[in-house]
Backbone and ligand atoms as CSV (ligand in chain L), in Angstrom:
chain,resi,resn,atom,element,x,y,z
A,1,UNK,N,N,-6.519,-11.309,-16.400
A,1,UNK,CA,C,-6.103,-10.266,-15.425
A,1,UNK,C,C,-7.349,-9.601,-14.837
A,2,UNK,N,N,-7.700,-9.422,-13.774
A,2,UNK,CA,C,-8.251,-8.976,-12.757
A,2,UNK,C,C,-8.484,-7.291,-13.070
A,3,UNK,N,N,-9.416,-6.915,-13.021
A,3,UNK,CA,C,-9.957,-5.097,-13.068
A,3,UNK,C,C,-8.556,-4.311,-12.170
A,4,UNK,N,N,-8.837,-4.484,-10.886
A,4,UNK,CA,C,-7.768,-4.023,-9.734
A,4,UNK,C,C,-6.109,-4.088,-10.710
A,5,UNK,N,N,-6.094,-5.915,-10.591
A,5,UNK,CA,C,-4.762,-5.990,-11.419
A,5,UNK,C,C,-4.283,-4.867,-12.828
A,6,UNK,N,N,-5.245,-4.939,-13.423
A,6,UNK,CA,C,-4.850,-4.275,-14.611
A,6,UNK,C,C,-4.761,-2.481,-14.127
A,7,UNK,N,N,-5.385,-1.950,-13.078
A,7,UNK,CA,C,-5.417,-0.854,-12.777
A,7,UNK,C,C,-4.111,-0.961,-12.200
A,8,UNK,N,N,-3.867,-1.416,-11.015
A,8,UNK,CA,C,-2.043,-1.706,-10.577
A,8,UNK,C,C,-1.186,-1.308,-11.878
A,9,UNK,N,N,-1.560,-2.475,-12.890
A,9,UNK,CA,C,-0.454,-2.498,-14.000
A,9,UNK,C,C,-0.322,-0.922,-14.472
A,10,UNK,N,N,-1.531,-0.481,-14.810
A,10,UNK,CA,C,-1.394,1.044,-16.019
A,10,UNK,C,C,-1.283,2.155,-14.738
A,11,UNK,N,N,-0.714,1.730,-13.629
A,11,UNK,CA,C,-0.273,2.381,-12.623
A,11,UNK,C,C,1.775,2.445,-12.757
A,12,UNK,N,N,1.379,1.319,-12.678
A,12,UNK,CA,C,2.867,0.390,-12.949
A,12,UNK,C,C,4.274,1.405,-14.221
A,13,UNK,N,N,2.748,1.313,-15.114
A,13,UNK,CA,C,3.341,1.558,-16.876
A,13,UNK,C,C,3.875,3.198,-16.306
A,14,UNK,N,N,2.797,3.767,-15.874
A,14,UNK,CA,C,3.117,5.585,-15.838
A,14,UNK,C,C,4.397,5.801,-14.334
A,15,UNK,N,N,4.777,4.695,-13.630
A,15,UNK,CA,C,5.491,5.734,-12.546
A,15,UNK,C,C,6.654,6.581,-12.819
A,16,UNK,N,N,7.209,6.111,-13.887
A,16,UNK,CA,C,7.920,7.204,-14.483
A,16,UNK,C,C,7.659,8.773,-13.944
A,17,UNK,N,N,6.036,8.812,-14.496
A,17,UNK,CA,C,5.800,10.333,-14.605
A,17,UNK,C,C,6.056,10.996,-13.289
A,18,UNK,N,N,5.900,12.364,-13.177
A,18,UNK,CA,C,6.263,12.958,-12.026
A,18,UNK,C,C,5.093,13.503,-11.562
A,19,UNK,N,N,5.015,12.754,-10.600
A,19,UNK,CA,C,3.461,12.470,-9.556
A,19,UNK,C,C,3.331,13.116,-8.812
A,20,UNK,N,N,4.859,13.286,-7.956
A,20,UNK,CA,C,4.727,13.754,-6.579
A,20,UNK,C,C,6.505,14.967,-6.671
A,21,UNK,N,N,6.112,15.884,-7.655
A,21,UNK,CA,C,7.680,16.834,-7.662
A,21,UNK,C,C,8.147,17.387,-6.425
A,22,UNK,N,N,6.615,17.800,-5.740
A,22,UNK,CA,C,6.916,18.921,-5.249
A,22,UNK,C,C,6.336,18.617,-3.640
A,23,UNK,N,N,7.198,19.410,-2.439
A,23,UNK,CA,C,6.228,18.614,-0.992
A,23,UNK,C,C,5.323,19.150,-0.941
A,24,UNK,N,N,5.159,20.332,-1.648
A,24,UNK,CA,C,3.423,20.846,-1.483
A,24,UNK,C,C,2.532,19.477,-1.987
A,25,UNK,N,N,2.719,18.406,-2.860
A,25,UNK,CA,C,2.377,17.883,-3.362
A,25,UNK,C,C,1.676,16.455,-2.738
A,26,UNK,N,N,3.572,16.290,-1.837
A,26,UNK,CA,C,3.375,15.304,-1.221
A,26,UNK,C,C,2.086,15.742,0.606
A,27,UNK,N,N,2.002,16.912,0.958
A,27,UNK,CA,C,0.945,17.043,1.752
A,27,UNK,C,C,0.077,17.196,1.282
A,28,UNK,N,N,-0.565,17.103,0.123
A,28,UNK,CA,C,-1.510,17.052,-0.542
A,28,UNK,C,C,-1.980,15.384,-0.531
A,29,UNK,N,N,-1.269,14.662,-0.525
A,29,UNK,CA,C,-1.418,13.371,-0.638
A,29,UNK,C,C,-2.015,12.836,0.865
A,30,UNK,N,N,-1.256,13.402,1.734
A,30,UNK,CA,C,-1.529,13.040,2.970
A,30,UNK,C,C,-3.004,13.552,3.457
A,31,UNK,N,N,-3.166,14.624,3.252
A,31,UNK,CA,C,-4.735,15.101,3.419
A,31,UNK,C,C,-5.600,14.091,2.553
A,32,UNK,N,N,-5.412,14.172,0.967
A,32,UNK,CA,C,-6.173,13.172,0.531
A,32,UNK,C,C,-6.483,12.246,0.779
A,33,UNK,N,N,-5.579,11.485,1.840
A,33,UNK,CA,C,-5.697,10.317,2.640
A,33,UNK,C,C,-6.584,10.409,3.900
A,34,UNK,N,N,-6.756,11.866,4.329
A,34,UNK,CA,C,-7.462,11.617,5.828
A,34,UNK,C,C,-6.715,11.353,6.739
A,35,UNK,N,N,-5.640,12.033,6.327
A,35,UNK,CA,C,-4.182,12.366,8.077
A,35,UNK,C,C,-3.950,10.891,8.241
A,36,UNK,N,N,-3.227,11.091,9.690
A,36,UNK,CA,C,-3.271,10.205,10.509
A,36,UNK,C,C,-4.096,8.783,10.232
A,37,UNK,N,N,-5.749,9.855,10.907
A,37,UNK,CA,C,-6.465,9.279,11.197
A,37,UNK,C,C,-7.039,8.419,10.286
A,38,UNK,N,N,-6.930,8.803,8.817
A,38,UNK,CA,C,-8.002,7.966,7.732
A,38,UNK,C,C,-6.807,7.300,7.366
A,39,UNK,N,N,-5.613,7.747,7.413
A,39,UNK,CA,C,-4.965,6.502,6.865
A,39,UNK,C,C,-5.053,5.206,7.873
A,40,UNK,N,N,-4.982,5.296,8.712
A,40,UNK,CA,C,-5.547,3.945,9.707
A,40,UNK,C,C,-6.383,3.100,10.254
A,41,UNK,N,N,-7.244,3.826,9.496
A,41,UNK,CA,C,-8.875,3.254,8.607
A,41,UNK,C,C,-8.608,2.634,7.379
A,42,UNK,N,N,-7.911,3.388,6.359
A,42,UNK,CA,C,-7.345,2.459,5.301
A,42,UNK,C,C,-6.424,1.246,5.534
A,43,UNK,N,N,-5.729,1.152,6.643
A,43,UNK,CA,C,-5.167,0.563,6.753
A,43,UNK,C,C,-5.612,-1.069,7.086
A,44,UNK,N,N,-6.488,-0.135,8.019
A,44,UNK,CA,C,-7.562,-1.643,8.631
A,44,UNK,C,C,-8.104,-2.060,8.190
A,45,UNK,N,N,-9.017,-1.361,7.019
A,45,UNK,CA,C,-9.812,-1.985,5.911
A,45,UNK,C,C,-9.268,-3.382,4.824
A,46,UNK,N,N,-7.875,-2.481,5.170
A,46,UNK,CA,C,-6.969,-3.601,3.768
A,46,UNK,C,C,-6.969,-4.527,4.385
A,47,UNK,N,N,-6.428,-4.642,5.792
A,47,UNK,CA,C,-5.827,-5.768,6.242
A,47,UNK,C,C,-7.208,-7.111,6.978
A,48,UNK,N,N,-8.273,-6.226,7.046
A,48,UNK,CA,C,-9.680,-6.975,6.714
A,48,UNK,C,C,-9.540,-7.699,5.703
A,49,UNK,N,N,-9.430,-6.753,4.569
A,49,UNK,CA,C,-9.663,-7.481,2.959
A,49,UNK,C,C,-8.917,-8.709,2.745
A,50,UNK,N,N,-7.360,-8.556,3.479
A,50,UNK,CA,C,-6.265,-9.364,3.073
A,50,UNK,C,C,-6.812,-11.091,4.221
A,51,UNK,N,N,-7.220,-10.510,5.478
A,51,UNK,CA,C,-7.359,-11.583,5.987
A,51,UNK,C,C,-8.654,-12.117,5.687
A,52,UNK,N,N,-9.359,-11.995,5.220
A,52,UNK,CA,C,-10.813,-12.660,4.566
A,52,UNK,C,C,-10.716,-13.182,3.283
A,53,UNK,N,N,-9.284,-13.064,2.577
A,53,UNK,CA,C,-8.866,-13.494,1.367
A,53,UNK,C,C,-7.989,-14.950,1.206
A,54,UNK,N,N,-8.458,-15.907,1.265
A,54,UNK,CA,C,-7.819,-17.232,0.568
A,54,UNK,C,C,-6.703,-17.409,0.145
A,55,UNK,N,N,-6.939,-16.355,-0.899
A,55,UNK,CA,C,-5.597,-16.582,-1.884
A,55,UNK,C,C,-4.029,-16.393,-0.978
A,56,UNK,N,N,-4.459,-15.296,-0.306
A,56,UNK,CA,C,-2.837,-14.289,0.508
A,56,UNK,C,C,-3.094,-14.763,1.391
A,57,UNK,N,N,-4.527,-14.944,2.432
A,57,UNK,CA,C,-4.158,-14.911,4.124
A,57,UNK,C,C,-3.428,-16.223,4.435
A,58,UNK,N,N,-3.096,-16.962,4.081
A,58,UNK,CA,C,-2.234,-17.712,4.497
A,58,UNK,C,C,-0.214,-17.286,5.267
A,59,UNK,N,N,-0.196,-16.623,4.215
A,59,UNK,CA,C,1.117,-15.701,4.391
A,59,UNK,C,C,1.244,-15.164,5.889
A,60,UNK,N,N,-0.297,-14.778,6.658
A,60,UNK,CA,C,-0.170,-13.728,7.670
A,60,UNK,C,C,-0.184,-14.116,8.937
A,61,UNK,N,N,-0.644,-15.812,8.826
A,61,UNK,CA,C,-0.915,-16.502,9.881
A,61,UNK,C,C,0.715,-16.562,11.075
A,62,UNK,N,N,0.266,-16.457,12.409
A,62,UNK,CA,C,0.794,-16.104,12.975
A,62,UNK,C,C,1.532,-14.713,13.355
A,63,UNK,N,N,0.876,-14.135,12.075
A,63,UNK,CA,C,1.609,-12.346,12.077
A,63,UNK,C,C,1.172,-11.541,13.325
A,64,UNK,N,N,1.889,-10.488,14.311
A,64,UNK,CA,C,1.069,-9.845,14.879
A,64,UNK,C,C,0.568,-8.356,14.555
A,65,UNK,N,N,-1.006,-8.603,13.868
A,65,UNK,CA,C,-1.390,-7.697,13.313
A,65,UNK,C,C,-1.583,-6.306,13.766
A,66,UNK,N,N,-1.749,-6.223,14.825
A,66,UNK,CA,C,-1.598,-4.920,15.337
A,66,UNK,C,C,-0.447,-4.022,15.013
A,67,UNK,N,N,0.908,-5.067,15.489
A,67,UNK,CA,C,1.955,-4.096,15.066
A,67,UNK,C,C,2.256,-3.912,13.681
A,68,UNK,N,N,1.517,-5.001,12.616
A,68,UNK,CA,C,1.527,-4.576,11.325
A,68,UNK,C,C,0.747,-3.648,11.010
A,69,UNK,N,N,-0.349,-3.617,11.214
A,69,UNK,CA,C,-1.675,-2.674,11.256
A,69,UNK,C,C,-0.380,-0.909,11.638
A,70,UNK,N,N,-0.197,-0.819,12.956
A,70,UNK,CA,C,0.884,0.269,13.054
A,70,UNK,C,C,2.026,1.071,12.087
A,71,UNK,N,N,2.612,-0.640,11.857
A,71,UNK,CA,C,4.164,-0.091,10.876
A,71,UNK,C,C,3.584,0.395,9.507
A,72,UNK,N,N,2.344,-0.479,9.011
A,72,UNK,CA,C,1.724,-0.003,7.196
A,72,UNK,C,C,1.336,1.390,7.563
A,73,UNK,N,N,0.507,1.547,8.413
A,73,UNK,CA,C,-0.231,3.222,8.848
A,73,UNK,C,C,1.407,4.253,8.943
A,74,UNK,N,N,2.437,3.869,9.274
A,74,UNK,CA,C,3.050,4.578,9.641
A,74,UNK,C,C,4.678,5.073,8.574
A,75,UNK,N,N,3.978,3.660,7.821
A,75,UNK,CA,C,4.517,3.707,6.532
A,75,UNK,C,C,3.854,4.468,5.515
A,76,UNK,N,N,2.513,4.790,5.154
A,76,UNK,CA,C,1.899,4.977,4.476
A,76,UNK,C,C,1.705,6.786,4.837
A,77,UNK,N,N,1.713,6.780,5.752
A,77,UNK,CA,C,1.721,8.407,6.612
A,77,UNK,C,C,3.383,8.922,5.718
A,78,UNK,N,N,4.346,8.296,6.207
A,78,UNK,CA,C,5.608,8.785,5.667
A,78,UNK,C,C,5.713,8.921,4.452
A,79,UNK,N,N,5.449,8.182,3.535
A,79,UNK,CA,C,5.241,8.026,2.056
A,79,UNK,C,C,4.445,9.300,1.479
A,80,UNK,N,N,3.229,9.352,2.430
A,80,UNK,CA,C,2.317,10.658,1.677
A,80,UNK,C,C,2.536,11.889,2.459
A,81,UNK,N,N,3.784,11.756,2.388
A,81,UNK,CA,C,4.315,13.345,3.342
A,81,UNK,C,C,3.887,14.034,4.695
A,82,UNK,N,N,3.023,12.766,5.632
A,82,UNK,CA,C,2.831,12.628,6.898
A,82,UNK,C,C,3.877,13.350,7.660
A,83,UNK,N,N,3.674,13.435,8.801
A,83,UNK,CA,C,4.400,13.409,9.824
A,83,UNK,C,C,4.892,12.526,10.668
A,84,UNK,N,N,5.039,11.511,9.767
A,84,UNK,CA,C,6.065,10.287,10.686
A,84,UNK,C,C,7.424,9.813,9.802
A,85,UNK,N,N,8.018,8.743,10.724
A,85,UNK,CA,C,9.040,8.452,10.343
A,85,UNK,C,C,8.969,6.542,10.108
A,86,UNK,N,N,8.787,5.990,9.689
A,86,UNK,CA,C,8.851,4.670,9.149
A,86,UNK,C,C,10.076,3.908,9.971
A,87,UNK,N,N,9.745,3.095,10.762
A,87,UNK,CA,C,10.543,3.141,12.108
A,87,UNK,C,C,10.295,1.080,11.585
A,88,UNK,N,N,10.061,0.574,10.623
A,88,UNK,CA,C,10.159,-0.775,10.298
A,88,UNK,C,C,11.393,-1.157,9.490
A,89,UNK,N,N,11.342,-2.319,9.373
A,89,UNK,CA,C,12.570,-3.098,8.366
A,89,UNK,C,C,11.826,-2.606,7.331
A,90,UNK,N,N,13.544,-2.880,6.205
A,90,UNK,CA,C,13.315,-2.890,4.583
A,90,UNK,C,C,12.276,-3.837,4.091
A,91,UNK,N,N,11.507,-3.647,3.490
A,91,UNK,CA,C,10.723,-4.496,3.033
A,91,UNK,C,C,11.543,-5.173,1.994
A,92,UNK,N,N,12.507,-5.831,1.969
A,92,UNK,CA,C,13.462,-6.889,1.441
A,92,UNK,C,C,13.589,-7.828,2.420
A,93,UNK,N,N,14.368,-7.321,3.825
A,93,UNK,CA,C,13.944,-7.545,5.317
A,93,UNK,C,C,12.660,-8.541,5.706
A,94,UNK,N,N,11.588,-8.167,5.371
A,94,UNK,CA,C,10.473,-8.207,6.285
A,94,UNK,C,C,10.023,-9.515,5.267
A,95,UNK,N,N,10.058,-9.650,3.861
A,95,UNK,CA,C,9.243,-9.990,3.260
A,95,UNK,C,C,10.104,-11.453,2.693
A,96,UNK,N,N,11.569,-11.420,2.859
A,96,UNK,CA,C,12.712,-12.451,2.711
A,96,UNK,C,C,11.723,-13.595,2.462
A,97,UNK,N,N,12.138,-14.753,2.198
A,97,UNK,CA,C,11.661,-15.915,2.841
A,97,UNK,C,C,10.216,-16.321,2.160
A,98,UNK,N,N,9.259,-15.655,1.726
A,98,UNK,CA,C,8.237,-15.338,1.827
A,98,UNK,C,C,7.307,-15.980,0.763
A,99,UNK,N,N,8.093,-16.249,-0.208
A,99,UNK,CA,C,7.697,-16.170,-1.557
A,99,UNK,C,C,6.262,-15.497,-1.919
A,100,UNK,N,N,6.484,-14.084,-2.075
A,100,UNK,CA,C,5.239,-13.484,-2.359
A,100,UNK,C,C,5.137,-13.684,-4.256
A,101,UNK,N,N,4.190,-13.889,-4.839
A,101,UNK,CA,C,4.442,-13.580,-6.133
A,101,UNK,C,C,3.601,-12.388,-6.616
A,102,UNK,N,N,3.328,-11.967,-7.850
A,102,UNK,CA,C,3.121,-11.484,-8.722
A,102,UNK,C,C,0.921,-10.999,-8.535
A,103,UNK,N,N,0.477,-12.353,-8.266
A,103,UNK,CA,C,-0.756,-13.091,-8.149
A,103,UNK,C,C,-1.097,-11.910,-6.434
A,104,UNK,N,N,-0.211,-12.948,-5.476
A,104,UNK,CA,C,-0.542,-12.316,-4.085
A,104,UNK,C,C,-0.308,-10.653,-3.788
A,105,UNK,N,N,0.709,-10.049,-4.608
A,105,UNK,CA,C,1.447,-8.953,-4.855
A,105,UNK,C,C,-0.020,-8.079,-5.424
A,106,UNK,N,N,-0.943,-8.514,-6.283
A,106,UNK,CA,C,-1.482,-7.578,-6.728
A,106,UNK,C,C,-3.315,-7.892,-5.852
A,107,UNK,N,N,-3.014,-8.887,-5.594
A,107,UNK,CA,C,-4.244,-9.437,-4.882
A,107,UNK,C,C,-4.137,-8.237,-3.036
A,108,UNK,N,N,-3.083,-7.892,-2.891
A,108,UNK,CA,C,-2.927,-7.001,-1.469
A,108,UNK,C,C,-3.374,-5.540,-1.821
A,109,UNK,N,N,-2.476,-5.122,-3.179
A,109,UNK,CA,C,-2.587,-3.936,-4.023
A,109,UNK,C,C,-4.303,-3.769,-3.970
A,110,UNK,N,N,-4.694,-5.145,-4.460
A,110,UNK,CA,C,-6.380,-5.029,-4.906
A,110,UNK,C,C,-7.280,-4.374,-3.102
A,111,UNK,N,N,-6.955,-4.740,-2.301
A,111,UNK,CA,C,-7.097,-4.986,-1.401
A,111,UNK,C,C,-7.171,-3.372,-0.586
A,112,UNK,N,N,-6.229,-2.696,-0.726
A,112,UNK,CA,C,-5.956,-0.927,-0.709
A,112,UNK,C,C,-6.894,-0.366,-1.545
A,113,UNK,N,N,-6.934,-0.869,-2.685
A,113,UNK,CA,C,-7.472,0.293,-3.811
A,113,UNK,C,C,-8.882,-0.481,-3.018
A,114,UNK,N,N,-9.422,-0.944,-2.906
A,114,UNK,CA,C,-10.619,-0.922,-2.244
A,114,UNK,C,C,-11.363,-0.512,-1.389
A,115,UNK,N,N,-10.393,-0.546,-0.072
A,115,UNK,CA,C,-10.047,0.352,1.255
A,115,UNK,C,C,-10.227,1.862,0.778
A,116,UNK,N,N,-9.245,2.386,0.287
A,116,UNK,CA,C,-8.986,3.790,0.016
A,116,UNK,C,C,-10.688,3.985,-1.102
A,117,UNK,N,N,-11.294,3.493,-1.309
A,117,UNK,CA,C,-12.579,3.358,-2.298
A,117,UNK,C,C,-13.462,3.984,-1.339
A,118,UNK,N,N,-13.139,2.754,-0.757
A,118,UNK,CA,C,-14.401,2.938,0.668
A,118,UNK,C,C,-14.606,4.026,1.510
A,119,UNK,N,N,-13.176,4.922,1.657
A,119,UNK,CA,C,-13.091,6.047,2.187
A,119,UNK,C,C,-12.816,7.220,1.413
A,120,UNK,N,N,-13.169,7.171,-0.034
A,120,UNK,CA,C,-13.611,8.266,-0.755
A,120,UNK,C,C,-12.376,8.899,-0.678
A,121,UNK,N,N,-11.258,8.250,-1.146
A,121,UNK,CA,C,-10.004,8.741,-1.547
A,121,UNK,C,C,-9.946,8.990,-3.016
A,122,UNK,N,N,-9.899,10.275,-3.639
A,122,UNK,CA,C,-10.239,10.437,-4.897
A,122,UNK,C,C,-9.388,9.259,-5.718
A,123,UNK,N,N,-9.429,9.419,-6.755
A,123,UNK,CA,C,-8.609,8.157,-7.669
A,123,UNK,C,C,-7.292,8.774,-8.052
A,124,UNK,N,N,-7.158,10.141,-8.424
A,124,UNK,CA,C,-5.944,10.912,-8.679
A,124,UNK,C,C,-5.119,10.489,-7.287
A,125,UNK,N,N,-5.402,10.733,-5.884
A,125,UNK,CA,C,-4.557,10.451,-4.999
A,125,UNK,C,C,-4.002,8.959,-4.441
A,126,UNK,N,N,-5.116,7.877,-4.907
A,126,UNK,CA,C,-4.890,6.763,-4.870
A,126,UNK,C,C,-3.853,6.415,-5.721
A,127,UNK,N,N,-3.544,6.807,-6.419
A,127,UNK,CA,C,-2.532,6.341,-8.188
A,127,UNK,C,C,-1.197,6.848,-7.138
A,128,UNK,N,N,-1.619,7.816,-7.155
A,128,UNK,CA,C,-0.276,8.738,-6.489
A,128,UNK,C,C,0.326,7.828,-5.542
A,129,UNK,N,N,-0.497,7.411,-4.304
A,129,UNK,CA,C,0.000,6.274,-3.299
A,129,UNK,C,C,0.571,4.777,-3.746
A,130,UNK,N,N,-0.077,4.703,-4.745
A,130,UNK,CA,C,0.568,3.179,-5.674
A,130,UNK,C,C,1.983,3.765,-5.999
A,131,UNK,N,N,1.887,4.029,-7.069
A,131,UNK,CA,C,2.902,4.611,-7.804
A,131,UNK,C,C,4.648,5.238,-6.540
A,132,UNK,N,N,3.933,5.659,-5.591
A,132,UNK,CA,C,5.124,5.325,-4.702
A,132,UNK,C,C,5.142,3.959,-4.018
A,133,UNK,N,N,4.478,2.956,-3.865
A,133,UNK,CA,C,4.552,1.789,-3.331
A,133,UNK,C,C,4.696,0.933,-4.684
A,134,UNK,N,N,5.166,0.969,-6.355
A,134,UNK,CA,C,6.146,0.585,-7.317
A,134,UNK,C,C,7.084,0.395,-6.852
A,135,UNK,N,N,8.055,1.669,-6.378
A,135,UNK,CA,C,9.104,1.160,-6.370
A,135,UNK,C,C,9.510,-0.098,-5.266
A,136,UNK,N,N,8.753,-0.417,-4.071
A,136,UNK,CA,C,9.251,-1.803,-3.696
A,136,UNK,C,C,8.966,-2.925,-3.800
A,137,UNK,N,N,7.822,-3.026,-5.462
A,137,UNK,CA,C,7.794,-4.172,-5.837
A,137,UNK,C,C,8.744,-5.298,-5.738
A,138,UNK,N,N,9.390,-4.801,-6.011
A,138,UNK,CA,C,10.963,-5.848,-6.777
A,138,UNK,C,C,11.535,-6.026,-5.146
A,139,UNK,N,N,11.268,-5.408,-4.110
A,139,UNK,CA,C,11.477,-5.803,-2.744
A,139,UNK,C,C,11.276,-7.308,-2.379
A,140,UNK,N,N,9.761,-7.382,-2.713
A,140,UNK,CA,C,8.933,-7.951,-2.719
A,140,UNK,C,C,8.157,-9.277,-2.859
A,141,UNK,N,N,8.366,-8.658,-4.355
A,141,UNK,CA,C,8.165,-10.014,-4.740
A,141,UNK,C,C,9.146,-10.878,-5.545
A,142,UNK,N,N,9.236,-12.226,-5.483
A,142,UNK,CA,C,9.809,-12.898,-6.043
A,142,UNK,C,C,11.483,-13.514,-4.944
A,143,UNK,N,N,10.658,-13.655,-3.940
A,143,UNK,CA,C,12.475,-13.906,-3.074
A,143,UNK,C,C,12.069,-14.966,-1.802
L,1,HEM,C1,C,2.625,-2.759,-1.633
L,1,HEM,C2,C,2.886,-3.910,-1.084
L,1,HEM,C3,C,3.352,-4.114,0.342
L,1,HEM,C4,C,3.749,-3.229,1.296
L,1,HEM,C5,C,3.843,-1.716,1.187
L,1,HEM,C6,C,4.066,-3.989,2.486
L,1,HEM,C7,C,4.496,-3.426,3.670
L,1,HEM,C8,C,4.844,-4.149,4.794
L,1,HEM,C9,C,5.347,-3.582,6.030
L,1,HEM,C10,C,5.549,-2.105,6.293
L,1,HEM,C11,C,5.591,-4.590,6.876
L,1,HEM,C12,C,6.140,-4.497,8.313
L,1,HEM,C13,C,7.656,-4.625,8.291
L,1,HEM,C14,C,8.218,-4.984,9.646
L,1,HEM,O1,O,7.734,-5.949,10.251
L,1,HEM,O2,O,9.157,-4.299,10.100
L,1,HEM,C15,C,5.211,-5.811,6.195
L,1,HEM,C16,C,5.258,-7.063,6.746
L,1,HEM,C17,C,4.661,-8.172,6.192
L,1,HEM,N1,N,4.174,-8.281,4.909
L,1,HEM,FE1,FE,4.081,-6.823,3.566
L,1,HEM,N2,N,3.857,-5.312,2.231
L,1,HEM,C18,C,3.413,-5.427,0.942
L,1,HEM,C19,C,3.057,-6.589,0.292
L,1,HEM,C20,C,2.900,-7.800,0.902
L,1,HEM,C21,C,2.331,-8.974,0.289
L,1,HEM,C22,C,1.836,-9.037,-1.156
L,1,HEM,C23,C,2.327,-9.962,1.229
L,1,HEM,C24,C,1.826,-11.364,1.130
L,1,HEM,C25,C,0.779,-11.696,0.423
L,1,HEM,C26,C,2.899,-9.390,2.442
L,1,HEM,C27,C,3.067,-10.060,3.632
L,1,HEM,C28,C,3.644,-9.538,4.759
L,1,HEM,C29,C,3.780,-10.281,6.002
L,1,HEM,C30,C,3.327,-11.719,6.266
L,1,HEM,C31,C,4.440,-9.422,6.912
L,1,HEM,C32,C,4.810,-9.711,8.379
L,1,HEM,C33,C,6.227,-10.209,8.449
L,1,HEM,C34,C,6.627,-10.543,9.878
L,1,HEM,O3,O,5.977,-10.121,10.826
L,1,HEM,O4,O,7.621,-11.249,10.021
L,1,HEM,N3,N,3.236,-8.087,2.200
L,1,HEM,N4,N,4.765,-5.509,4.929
């Protein structure tokens, strides 16, 4: 298992806990991110990472990244108590067909936590952003 991977996992183990109770909490997340604006720097970073990667970029070929680049930023804004509204398919939807596994699943994960590294997203707020992107593992992967 992979450093990243195993950080995912003992991400994985705690979402139980209560991360995000409160919306003071969840705009806390969103600042930690760098608004808008840094989340769409994170965003781009990942999707650098993902397409310079072997293992996954295959999956993306033919994707049009821009409007993915958009819907993740705008997903990721909503999630950390942004001011948007997540205006994409279910990621059950989007990802159908796909066969993502387990491997590519944490190899994308790896891919963020790197991004968000790069832009000096503390590690407490990074967990926080995983830990809500748990629950659509099971979206995800394996279909
Ligand atoms: C935390 C994990 C993930 C999140 C939050 C996520 C999120 C998203 C979102 C928001 C979209 C756009 C949905 C739409 O088009 O309406 C999308 C599309 C897509 N995702 Fe993911 N994704 C994740 C993992 C993965 C993985 C692991 C892969 C493959 C290695 C993947 C491959 C794709 C591809 C190829 C599309 C474009 C589908 C299309 O345009 O038809 N995703 N994802």
């Amino acid at each position: 298992m992979t450093l990243l991977a195993g950080a995912f996992a003992a991400v994985t183990a705690c979402s139980s806990l209560p991360y995000a109770s409160s919306e003071a909490s969840h705009d806390d997340l969103y600042n930690a991110l760098g608004q808008q604006q840094g989340i769409a720097l994170i965003v781009e970073d990942m999707l650098y990472g993902v397409a310079g990667d072997a293992r996954i970029n295959h999956h993306f070929k033919g994707v049009d990244i821009v409007k993915l680049h958009q819907l993740l930023t705008e997903q990721f804004c909503d999630l950390s108590g942004g001011p948007c509204n997540y205006s994409g398919r279910s990621m059950a939807e989007s990802h159908q067909g796909m066969g993502v596994d387990e491997t590519d699943f944490n190899a994308l994960v790896g891919h963020l936590i790197l991004a968000m590294e790069k832009h000096d997203v503390p590690v407490p707020a990074q967990n926080r952003l995983l830990a809500r992107l748990v629950p659509m593992h099971s979206e995800i992967v394996g279909h």
